[in-house]
N, C-alpha and C positions, 0 to 999 in steps of 0.2 A: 504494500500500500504506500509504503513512505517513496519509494522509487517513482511508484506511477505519480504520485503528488510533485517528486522533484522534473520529471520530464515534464509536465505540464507546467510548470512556471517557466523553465525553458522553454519549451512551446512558444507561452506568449510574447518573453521578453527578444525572442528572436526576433520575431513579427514584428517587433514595435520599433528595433532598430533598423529593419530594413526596408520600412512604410518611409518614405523620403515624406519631409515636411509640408509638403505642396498635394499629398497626395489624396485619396477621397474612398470613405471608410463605406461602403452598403453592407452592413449587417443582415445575415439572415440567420434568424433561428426558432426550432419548433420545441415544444415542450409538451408530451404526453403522461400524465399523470392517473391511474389508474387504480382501486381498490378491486384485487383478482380474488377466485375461489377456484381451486383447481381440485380434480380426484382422479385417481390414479387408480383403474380396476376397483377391488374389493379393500381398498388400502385404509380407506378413510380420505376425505377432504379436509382441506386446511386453508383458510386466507391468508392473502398473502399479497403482493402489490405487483404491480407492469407499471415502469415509467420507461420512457425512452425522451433522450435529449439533442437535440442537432443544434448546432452552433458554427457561422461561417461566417468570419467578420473581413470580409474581400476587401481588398486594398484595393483600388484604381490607381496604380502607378501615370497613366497617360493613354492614352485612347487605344494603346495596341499590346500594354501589360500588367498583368495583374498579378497580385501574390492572394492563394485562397487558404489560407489556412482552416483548417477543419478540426472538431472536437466533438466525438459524438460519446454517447452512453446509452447501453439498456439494458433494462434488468428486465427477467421474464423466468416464471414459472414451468417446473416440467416440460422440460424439451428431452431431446433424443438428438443424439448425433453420432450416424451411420458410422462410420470411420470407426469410432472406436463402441461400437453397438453397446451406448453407456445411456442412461433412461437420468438425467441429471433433477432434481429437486427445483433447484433456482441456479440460473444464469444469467453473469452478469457479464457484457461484454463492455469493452471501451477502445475507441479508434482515436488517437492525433494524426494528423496529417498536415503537412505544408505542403502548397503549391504553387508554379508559377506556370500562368500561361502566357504564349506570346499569340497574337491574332496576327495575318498573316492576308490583311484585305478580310472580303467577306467570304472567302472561300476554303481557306485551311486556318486550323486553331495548333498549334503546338503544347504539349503542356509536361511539365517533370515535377514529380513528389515524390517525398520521403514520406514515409507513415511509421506507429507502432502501434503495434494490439496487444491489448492485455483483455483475456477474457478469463476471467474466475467461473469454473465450475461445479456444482456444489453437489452432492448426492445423496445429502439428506438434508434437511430444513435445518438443523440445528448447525451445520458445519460452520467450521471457522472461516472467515474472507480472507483466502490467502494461503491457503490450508489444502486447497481441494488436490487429489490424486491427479485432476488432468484439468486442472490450472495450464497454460499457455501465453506465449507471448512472441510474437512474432514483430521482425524488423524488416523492413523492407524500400525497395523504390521502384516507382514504374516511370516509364515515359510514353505517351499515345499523341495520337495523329488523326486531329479529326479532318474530314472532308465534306466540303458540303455542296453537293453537284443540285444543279439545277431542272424541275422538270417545271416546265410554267413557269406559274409565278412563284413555285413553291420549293422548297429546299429538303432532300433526303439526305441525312448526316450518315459518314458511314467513317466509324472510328478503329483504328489499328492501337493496340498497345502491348506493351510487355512491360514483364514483372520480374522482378529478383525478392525471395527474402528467405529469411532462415526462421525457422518455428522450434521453440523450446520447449518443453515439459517439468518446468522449476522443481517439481515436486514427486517427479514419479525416473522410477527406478526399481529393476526387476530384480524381485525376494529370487527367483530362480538362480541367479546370476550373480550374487554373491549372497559375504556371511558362509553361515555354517550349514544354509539350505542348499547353497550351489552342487552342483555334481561334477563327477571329474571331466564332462565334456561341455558344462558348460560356467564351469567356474571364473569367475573375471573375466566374461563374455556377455555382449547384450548387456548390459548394466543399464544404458539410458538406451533402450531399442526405438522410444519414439521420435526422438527430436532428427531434424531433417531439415536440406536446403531446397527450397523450390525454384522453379523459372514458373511463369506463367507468360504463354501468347492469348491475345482473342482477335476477334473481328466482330464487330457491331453494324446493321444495315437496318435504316427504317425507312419505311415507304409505303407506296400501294399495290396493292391485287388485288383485280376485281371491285375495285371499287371502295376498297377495306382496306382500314391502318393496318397498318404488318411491321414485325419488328421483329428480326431474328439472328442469333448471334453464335459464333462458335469460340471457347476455350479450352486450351490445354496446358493441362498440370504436372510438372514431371517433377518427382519429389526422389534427392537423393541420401539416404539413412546415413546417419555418420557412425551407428554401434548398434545398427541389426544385421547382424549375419546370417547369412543361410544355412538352416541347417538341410544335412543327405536321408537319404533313406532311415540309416538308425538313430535318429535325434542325435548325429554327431556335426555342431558349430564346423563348417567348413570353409564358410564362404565361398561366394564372393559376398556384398553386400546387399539389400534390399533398395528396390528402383521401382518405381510407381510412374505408372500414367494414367492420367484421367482426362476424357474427353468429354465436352458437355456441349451439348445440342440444343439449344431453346429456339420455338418459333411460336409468336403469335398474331392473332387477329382479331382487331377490334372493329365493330360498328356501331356509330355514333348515330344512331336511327332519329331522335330527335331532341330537345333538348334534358328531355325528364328521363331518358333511357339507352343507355346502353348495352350493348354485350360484346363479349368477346369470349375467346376459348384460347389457353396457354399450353403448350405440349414440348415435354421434355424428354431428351436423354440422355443416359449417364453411361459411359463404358470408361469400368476401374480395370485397370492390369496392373497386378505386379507379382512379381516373383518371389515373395515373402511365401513362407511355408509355416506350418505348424507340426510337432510332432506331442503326440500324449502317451508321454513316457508309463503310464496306472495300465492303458490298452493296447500300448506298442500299434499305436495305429500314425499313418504317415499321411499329411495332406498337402499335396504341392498348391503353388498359387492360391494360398488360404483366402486372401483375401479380395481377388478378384471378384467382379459382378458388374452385370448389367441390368439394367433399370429403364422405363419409361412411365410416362404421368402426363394426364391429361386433368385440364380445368378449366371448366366453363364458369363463367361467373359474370354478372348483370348488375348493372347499377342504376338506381331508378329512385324517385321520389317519391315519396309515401306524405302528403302532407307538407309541411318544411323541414320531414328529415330526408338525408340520402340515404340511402341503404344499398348495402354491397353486399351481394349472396354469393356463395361460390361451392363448389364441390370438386372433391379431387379426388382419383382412386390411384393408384401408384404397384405396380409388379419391380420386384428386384430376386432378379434369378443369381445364384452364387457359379461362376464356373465347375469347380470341385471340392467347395465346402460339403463334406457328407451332415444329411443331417442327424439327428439322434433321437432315442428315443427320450419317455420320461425318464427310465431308467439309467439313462446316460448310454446305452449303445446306441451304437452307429450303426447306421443303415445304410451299406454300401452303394443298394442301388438307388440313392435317391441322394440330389442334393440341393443344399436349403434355399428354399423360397419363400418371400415375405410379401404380404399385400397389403397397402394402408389404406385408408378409405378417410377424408379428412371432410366434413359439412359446417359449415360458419356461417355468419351471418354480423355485420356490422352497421352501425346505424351513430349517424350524428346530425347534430341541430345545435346550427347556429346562433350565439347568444350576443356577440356583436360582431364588430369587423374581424377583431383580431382573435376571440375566444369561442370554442365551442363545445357542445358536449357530447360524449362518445362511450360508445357503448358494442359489445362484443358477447358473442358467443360460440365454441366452437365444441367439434365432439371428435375426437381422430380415435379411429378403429385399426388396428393392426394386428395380423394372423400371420402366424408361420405353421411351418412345417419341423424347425423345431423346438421338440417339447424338453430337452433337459433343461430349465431353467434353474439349477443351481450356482450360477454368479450373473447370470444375466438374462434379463425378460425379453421375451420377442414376441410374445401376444398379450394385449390387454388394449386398456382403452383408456381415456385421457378426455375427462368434459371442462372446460375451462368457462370463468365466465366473470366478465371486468367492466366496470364504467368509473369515468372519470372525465376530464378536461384535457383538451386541445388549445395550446396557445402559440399561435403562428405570428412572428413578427416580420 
């Protein structure tokens, strides 16, 4: 905590010396404030709060550059994050970011930042802030390339970027892998197996078809392990190391039918590879490419006026197929011929009403359904269900 408090006075006081005296500040910032109730299966329900914060106080250096510095925060209840298939209590993430763009006429935008994330993850309500097993913090920089071609009168932006940064795990380090639990083949091996350096590319295109907003983008993640080795066929550390890549597909479409109603429908895909293996030394059983999977998800969702509220509905159902994760029973065996599959099924409904210019109030409820195939759930859940349900204030300046 005290580290993220001192980067953030950093933060600002950078900003402030590099804002030239002549220059012109447009503040922009959102403030979500929220009193939540979330339940988790047959667990019991607990309150609990959702705020989220965005803060960008843009410098106008001079007609063609800007410095954008950025500060956001959000905390939120019961989430689930694939990657490391962990069902967290409360998450709280937080982004700095500095940027400078250069404009380049009305046709290309240049722009480079440095960022750092600190996201605290918590696995039960009571955890310490600071504390959590997969706690993270990532350092990074991108630089992108917007375009803005001409069709009409109208402008379709189409953005290039890349990314460097390194992700750390402050907090977590494998009981396997040392101490007096280690084994003699994986002793003073894997100690920190999650922390990694990434690149990230995308490409962003927004436009028309058919008559309909369309916005569709591709990224790829290639994340390389500094202390997960691969293990061989008999759970023996041999290396080489653990290399991931991940490719993400998004494409949607909106129609703006008229002014009280829209819809659109958003569709994604995810294809994870990597060469990370697991072996369970209890069954002597071997799974290459543990953690590989492909995924798709579809979501339709409409926004329309009820009165002077908006209301935003949407549904999602989501398949993630595992390459050769076997899955198991309750028992804890493995079922060679089948491997794991997950289905989520997410139904929401949001709704706000305007109280002045700048204040409004908002209000949420959501239910995500999730099934697998499998059933050991002794350190980790893969079916239940999760009803959330939050109102509070919207403050946009």
């Amino acid at each position: 905590m005290k580290k993220l408090l001192a980067v953030i006075y950093l933060f600002f006081s950078l900003t402030g010396l590099l804002a030239a005296d002549n220059a012109k500040v447009i503040t922009l910032a959102d403030l979500d404030l929220r009193l939540a109730y979330s339940s988790v299966s047959n667990t019991g329900g607990a309150w609990s709060g959702d705020a989220r914060f965005f803060l960008m106080p843009a410098v106008k250096l001079n007609p063609s550059d800007y410095l954008l510095p950025i500060l956001s925060s959000s905390f939120s209840t019961s989430e689930k994050v694939i990657e490391e298939e962990t069902l967290f209590a409360n998450r709280w993430n937080n982004l700095l970011s500095l940027g400078y763009k250069h404009k380049y006429g009305e046709t290309m935008d240049l722009k480079v930042s440095g960022d750092v994330r600190y996201n605290f993850n918590m696995q039960t309500k009571d955890e310490l802030i600071g504390k959590g097993l997969y706690d993270l913090y990532d350092l990074g920089g991108t630089v992108s390339l917007s375009l803005y071609p001409s069709a009409g009168e109208k402008q379709y932006p189409v953005t290039f970027s890349a990314k460097y940064f390194t992700r750390t795990y402050p907090n977590y380090t494998s009981l396997a892998a040392s101490g007096s639990s280690g084994t003699t083949v994986t002793l003073n091996k894997n100690i920190r197996p999650k922390d990694f350096a990434g690149t990230s590319l995308a490409a962003e295109w927004k436009g028309r078809i058919l008559g309909l907003t369309a916005d569709a983008s591709y990224n790829i993640i290639l994340k390389g392990y500094y202390d997960n080795l691969i293990l061989d066929t008999n759970g023996v550390i041999t290396g080489p190391g653990r290399l991931d890549a991940v490719h993400f597909v998004d494409f949607g479409l909106t129609d703006y039918l008229n002014d009280s109603l829209t819809l659109g429908i958003d569709s994604s895909y995810t294809s994870y590879n990597s060469n990370g293996n697991e072996f369970d030394s209890n069954l002597l059983v071997y799974q290459g490419n543990y953690y590989s999977y492909s995924s798709i998800s579809v979501r339709p969702n409409a926004y329309f006026l009820l009165g002077n509220f908006t209301v935003n509905a949407y549904y999602q159902y989501l398949v993630r197929n595992y390459a050769s994760r076997n899955a198991r029973n309750s028992a804890g065996s493995y079922l060679l011929a089948a491997t794991e599959q997950d289905f989520e099924t997410t139904l929401g409904v949001n709704l706000k009403l305007p109280l002045s210019k700048s204040v409004s109030w908002v209000s949420g409820m959501s239910y995500f359904i999730t099934s697998s195939n499998m059933a050991y759930e002794q350190f980790v859940k893969y079916s239940y269900q999760i009803f959330n349900i939050s109102s509070g204030f919207s403050i946009n300046l």
